[in-house]
C-alpha positions as a printed NumPy array, in Angstrom:
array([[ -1.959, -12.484, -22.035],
       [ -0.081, -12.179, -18.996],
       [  1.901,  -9.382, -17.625],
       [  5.952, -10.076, -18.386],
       [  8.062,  -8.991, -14.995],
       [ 10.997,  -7.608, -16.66 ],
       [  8.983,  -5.504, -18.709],
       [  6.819,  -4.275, -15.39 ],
       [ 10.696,  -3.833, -13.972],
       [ 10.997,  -1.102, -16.553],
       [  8.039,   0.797, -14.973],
       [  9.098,   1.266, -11.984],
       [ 12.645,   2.7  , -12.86 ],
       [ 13.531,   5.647, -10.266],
       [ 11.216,   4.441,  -7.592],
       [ 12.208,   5.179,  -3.951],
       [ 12.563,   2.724,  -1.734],
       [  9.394,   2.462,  -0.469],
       [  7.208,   2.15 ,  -3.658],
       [  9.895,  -0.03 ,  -5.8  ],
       [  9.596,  -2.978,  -7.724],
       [  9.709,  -5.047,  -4.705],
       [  7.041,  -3.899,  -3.225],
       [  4.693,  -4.412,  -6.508],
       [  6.327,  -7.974,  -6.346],
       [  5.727,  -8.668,  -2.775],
       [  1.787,  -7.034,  -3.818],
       [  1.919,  -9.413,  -6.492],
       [  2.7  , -12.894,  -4.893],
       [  0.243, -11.722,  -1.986],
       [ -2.605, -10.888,  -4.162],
       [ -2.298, -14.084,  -5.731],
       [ -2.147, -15.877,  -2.8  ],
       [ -5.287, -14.126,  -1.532],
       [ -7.144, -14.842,  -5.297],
       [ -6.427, -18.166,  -5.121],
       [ -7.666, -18.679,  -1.46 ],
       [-10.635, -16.495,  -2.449],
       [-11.895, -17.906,  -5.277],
       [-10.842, -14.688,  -7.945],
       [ -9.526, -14.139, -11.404],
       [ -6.238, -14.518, -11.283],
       [ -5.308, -12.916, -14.376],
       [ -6.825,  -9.575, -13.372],
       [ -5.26 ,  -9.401, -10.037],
       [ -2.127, -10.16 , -11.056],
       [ -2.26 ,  -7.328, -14.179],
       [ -3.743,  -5.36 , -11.592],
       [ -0.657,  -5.43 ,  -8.807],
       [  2.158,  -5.35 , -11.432],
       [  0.613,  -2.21 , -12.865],
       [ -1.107,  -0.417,  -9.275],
       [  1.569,   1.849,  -8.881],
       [  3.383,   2.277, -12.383],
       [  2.698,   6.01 , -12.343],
       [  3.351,   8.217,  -9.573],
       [  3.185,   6.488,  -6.214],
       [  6.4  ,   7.723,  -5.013],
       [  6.258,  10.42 ,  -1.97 ],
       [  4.901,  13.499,  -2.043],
       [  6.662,  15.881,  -4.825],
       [  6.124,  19.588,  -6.176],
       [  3.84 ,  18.094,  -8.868],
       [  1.286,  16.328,  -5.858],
       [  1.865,  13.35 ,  -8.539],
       [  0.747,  10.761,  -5.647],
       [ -2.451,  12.068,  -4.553],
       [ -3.576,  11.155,  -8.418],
       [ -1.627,   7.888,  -8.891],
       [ -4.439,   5.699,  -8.628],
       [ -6.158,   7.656, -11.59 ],
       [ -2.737,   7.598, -13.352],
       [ -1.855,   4.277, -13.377],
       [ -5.261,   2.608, -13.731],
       [ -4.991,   5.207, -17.552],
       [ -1.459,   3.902, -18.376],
       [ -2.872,  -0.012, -17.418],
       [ -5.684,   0.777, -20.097],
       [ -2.955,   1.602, -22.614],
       [ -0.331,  -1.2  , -21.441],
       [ -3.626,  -3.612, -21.686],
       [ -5.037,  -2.648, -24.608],
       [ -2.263,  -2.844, -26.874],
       [ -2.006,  -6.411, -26.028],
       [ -5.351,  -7.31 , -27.531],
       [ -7.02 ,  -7.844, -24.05 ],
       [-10.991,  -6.897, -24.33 ],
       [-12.55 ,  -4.194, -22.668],
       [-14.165,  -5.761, -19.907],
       [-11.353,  -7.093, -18.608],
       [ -9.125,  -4.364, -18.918],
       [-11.826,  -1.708, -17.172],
       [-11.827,  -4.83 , -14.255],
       [ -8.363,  -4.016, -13.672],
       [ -8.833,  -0.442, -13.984],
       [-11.271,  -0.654, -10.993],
       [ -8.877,  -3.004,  -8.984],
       [ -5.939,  -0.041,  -9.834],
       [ -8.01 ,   2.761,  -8.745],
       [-10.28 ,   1.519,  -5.839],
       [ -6.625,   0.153,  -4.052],
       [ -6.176,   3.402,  -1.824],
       [ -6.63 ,   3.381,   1.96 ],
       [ -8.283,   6.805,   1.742],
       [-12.006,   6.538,   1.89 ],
       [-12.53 ,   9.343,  -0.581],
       [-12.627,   7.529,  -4.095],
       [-13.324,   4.824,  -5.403],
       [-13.809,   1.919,  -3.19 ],
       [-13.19 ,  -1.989,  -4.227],
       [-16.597,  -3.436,  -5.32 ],
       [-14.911,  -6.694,  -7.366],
       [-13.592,  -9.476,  -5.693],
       [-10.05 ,  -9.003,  -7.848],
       [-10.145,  -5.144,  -6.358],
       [-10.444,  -6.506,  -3.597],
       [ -7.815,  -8.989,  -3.167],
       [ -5.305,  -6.287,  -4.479],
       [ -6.65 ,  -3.704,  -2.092],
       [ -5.788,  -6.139,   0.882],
       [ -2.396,  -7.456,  -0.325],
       [ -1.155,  -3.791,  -1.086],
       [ -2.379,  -2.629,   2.502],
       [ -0.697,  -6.223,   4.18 ],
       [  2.719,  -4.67 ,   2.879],
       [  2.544,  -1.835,   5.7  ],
       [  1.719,  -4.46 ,   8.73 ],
       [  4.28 ,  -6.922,  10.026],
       [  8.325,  -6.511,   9.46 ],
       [  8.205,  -5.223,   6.221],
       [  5.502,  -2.574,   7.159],
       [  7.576,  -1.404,  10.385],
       [ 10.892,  -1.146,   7.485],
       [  8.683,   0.692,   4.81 ],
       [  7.376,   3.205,   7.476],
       [ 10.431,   3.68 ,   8.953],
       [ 12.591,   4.157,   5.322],
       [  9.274,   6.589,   4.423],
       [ 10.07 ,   8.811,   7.073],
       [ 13.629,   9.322,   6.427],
       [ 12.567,   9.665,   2.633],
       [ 10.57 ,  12.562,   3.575],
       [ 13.401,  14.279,   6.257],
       [ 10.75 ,  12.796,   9.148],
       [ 12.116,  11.343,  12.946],
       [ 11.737,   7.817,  12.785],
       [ 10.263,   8.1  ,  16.077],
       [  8.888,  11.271,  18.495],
       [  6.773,  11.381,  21.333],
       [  3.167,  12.597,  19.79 ],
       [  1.344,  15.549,  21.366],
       [ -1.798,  14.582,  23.479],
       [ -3.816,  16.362,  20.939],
       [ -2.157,  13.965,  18.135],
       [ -3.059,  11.287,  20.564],
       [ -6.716,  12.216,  21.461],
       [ -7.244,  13.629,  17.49 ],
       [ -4.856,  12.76 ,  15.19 ],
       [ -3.967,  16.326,  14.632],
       [ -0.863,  17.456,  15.663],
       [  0.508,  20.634,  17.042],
       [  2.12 ,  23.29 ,  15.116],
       [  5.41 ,  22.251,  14.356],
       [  4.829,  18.496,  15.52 ],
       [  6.923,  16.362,  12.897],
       [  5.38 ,  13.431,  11.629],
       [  7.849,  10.599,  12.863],
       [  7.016,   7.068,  11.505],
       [  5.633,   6.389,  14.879],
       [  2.563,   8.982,  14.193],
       [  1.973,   7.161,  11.087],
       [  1.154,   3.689,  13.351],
       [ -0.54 ,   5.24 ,  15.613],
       [ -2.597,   7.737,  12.95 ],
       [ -2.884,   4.992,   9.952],
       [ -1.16 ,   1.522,  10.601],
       [ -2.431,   0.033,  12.881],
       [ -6.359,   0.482,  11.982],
       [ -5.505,  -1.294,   8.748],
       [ -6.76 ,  -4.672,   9.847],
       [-10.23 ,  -3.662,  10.278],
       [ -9.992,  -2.007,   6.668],
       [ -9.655,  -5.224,   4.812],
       [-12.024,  -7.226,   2.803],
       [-11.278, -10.914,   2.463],
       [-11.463, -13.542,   4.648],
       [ -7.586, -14.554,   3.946],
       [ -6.636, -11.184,   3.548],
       [ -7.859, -10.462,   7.539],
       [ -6.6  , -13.983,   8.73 ],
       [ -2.766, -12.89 ,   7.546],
       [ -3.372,  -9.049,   8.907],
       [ -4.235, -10.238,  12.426],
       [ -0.636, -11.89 ,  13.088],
       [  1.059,  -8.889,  10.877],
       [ -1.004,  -6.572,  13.081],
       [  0.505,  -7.902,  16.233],
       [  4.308,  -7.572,  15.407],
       [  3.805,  -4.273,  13.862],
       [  2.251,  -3.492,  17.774],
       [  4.653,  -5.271,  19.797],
       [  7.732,  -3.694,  17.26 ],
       [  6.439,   0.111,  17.841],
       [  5.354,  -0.694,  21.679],
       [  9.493,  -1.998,  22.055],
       [ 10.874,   1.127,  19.783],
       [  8.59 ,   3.469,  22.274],
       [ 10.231,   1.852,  25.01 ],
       [ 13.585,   2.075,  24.069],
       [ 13.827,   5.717,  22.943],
       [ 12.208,   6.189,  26.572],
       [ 15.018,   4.167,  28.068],
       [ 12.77 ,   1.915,  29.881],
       [ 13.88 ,  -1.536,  27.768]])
């Protein structure tokens, strides 16, 4: 039984800007689009990207809440799945699609083809023009410069300074724009290469401008 969207709507009331229903919708149609091309259950990829962030994914709050969402939301998709009649199997598939989908290499990493598909289409929606507006809209959530010059030891460490703010610029240089080689599928890689590019060229013009040199 499939997923209805107006009900997945209803998870995702309060949401910031940046972790919204859009972006599970913009997840969704990608992931499908990648599952097709790739051969995977579609099904579980699309349960899986309607439910990846349904608990916890906005920024960083008092609770930590976000650090855990993966663990979170693969439980409530368990709950959400199981109550309508789907089997076991198939729900734990989705549970490992919801919880490997984190860029940070310190959990659980996609081993399924469906965990993979949703790993790359949830990682495509920080590259290109929708990645440089969700970085940029993350920093201002979080009271962070949209852009600032980095520290050569951010540059030559990725640490930064005492009292160097993280400005959505850090967060390309520091995350964003390794994402490419992070991805799994063929089609997943083919779409991040062009994304990759104008995310480049968009911070390499933004640099330029705050310098005054465009």
């Amino acid at each position: 039984m499939s997923i209805d969207p107006e009900e997945a709507r209803s998870w995702y009331e309060g949401a910031d800007e940046v972790h919204n229903f859009e972006h599970v919708l913009r997840v969704e149609k990608m992931a499908k689009r990648i599952a097709q091309a790739e051969g995977a259950d579609l099904e579980i990829v699309e349960a899986a990207a309607y439910l990846h962030d349904s608990r916890g994914a906005s920024p960083e709050d008092s609770t930590g809440a976000r650090k855990e969402h993966h663990i979170t939301s693969a439980e409530f998709a368990g709950k959400i799945l199981a109550s309508r009649g789907w089997t076991l199997e198939r729900i734990e598939a989705v549970q490992h699609c919801i919880r490997a989908h984190r860029f940070r290499h310190d959990g659980e990493r996609p081993e399924t083809l469906e965990a993979k598909c949703l790993f790359d289409a949830d990682k495509l929606d920080v590259l290109g023009a929708v990645g440089a507006a969700r970085t940029i809209a993350y920093a201002v959530l979080a009271g962070q410069p949209v852009l600032s010059e980095p520290s050569l030891k951010f540059l030559e460490t990725g640490k930064k300074e005492p009292g160097e703010q993280h400005s959505s610029y850090h967060e390309y240089l520091f995350k964003l724009r390794k994402v490419k080689n992070q991805l799994f599928t063929k089609t997943g890689c083919a779409i991040a290469e062009e994304r990759d590019a104008f995310l480049t060229e968009f911070y390499e013009r933004l640099l330029a401008e705050y310098r005054g040199e465009r």
